[in-house]
C-alpha positions in Angstrom: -3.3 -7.7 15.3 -4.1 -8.5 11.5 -4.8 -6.4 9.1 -7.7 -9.4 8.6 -8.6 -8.9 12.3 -9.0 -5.1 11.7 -11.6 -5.4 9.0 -13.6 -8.1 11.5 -13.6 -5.1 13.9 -14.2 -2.3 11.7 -17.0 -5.2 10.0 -18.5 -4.5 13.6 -18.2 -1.0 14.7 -19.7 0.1 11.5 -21.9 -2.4 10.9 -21.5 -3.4 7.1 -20.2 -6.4 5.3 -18.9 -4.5 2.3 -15.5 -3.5 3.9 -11.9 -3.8 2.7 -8.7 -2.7 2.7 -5.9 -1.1 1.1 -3.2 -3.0 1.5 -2.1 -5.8 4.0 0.5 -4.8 6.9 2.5 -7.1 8.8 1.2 -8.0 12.2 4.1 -6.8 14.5 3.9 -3.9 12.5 2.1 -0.2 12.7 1.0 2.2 11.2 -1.3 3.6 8.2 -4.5 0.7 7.1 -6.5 2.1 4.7 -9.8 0.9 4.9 -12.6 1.3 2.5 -16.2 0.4 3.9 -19.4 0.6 1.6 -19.0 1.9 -2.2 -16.2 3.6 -1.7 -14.6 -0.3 -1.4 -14.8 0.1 -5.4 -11.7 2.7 -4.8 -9.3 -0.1 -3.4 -7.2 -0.8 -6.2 -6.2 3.1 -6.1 -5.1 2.7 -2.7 -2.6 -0.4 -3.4 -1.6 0.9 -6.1 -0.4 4.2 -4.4 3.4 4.9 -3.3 4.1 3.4 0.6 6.7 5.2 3.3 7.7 3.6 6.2 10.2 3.6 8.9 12.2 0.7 9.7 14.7 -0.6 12.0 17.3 -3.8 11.0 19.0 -5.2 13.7 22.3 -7.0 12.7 24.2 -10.2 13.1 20.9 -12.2 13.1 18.2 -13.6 10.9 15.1 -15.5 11.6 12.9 -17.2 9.6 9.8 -15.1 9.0 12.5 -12.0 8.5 11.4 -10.3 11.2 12.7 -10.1 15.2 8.9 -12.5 16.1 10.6 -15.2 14.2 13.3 -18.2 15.0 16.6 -17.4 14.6 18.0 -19.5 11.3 21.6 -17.8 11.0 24.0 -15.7 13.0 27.1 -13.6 11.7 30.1 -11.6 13.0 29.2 -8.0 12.4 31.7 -6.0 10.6 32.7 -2.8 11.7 31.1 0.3 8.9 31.1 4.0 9.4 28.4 6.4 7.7 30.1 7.2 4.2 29.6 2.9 3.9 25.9 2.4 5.3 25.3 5.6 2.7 26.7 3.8 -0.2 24.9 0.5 0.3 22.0 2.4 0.7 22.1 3.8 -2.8 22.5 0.4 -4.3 19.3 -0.3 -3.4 17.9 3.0 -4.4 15.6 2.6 -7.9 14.0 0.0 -10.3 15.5 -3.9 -8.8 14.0 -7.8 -8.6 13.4 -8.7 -5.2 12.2 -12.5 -4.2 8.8 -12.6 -2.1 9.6 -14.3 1.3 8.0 -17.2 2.1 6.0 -15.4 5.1 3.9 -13.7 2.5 0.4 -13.6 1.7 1.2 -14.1 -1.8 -0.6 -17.6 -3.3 0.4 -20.3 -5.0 -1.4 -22.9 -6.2 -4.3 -21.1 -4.2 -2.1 -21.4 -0.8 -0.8 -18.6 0.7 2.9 -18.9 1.1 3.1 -18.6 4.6 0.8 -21.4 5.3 3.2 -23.6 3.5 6.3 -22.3 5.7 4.2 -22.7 9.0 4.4 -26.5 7.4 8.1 -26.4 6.4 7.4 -26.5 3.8 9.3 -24.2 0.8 8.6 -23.7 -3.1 10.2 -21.8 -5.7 9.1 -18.3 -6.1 10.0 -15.8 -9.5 11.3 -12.5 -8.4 9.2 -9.3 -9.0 10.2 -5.9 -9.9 10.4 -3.2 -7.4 11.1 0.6 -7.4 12.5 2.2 -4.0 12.0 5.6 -4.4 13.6 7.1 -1.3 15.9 5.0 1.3 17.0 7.9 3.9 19.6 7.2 6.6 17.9 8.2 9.8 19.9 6.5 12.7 22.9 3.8 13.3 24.7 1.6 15.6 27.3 -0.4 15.7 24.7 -3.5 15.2 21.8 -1.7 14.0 20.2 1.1 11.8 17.1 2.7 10.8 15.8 4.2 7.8 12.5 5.9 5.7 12.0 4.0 3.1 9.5 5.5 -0.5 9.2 2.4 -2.2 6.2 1.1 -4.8 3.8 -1.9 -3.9 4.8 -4.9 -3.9 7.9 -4.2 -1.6 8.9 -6.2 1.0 10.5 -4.3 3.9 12.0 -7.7 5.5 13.6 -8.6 2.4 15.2 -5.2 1.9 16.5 -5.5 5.4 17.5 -8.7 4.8 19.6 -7.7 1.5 21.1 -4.4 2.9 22.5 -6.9 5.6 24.1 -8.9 3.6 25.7 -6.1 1.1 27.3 -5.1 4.3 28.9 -8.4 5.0 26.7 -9.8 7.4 22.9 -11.0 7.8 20.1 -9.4 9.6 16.1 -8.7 10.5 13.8 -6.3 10.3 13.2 -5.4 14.6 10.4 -2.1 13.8 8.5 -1.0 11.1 5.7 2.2 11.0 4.4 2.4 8.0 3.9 6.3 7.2 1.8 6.9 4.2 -0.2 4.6 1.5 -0.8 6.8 -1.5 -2.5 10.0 -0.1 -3.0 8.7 3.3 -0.6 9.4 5.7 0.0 8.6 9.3 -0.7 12.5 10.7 -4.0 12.1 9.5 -4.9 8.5 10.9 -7.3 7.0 13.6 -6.9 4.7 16.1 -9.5 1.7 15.8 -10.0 3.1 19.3 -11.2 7.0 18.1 -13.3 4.8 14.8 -15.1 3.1 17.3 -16.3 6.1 19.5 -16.7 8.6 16.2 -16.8 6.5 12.7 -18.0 10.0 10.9 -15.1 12.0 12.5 -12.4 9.8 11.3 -13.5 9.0 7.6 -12.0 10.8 5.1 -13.4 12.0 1.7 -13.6 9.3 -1.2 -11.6 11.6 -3.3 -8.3 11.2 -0.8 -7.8 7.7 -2.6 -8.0 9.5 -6.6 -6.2 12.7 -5.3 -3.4 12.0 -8.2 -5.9 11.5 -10.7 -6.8 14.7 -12.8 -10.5 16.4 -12.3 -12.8 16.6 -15.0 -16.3 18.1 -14.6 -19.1 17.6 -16.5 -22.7 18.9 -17.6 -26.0 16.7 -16.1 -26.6 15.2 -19.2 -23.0 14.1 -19.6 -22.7 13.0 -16.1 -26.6 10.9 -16.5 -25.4 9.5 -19.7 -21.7 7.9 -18.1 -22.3 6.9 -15.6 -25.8 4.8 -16.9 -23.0 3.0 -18.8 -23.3 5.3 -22.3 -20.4 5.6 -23.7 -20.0 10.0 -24.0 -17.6 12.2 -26.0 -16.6 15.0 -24.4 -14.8 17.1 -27.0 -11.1 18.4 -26.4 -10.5 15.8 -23.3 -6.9 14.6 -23.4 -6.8 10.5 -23.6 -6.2 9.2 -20.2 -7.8 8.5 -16.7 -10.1 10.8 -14.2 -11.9 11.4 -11.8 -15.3 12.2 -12.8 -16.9 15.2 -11.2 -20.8 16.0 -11.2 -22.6 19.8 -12.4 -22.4 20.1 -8.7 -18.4 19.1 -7.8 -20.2 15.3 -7.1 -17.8 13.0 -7.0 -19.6 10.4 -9.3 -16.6 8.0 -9.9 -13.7 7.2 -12.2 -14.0 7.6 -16.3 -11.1 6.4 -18.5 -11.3 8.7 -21.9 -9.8 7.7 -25.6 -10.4 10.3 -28.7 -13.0 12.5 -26.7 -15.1 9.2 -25.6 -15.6 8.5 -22.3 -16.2 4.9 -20.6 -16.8 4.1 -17.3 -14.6 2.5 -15.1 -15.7 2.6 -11.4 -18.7 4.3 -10.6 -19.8 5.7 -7.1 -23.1 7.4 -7.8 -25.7 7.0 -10.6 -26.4 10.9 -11.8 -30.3 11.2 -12.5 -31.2 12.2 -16.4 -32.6 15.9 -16.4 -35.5 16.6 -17.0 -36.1 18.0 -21.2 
């Protein structure tokens, strides 16, 4: 399944056009969606831009074409023998701030094609490398021909690829065979739902708006403040550190996102209209 096919679902079960989600996982894969249905889809761009964990398994001596195991295979190698102390140290190359080339099974578009249309017509065009940051890349398990490992890594990372290039550091090629992804910004997979337990209790498996801002810093206001930002007026709130927040109502309401600069607060995103008091 899709992460496309998952919002035609969810589109169904809770009956609402204005769905998204936060951030696209490979078919054969599993784990955390995060999905954003009515004006909480304003929140999105929090969600993919929030740090990703997954655990994933490479299997070596073989690599296919979509860089995973439901692909041809396009090249084989001898495997070299390695011991822990090696896997370890190749492991920490790849640790921190590095380029990494988008495959071509990617939803990324050029020209206004996605790329993996073009493969599916063998088709193959130049792509620019984009920076990366792997935060975390922990040795859970090896074999002689295989490994796994938890990967912390920023968006834009492709698992496959990193698979891919830990292979070949270690002499040989490979493929990604199993990936879980674990957590998407504040989501994580210990708090998830089956599409299964959505569809028999939608209330009991959605979680509060404020999980996708929970790095942001709080800042409350009075009613005339809150009526006045988010009506669109720009407002200064005096001693308020330049930055971004989430924008919190007399009443803990979570109205939306503010962005402040010298004490003057602007709208960014914006949940909930806050009614002017009464004089």
């Amino acid at each position: 399944m899709t992460s496309h096919d998952v919002i035609g679902f969810l589109r169904r079960v809770l009956n609402t056009k204005k769905i998204g989600h936060g951030g696209t996982l490979d078919p054969d894969a599993a784990g955390v969606l995060p999905v954003f249905a009515g004006s909480a889809t304003r929140l999105l761009e929090f969600a993919v831009e929030g740090r990703k964990e997954y655990i994933a398994e490479f299997t070596l001596g073989a690599q296919t074409v979509t860089g995973d195991d439901s692909g041809e295979i396009v090249k084989t190698m001898i495997v070299p023998a390695f011991g822990k102390a090696e896997l370890e140290a190749v492991l920490a190359r790849f640790t921190g701030k590095q380029l990494q080339l988008p495959p071509m099974y990617s939803a990324i578009k050029i020209n206004g094609k996605k790329l993996y249309q073009l493969a599916r017509q063998g088709v193959e065009v130049e792509r620019t490398a984009r920076p990366i940051e792997v935060y975390k890349l922990e040795l859970l398990h090896y074999t002689a021909t295989s490994f796994t490992v938890r990967v912390a890594c920023s968006k834009g990372t492709y698992i496959r690829v990193l698979g891919e290039d830990l292979a070949t550091a270690l002499g040989t090629c490979g493929t990604m065979s199993f990936l879980l992804r674990t957590q998407v910004g504040a989501y994580t997979i210990d708090r998830a739902c089956t599409l299964q337990e959505i569809a028999e209790n939608p209330e009991a498996c959605a979680a509060e708006p404020l999980t996708a801002v929970a790095e942001l810093p709080k800042l409350k206001v009075n009613a005339r403040q809150a009526a006045r930002i988010t009506n669109g007026v720009r407002t200064t709130v005096a001693q308020t550190a330049d930055g971004r927040y989430v924008l919190l109502g007399p009443g803990d309401e979570f109205l939306g996102i503010v962005r402040c600069e010298q004490e003057r607060l602007q709208a960014e995103k914006i949940l909930e209209h806050y009614p002017m008091p009464e004089e």
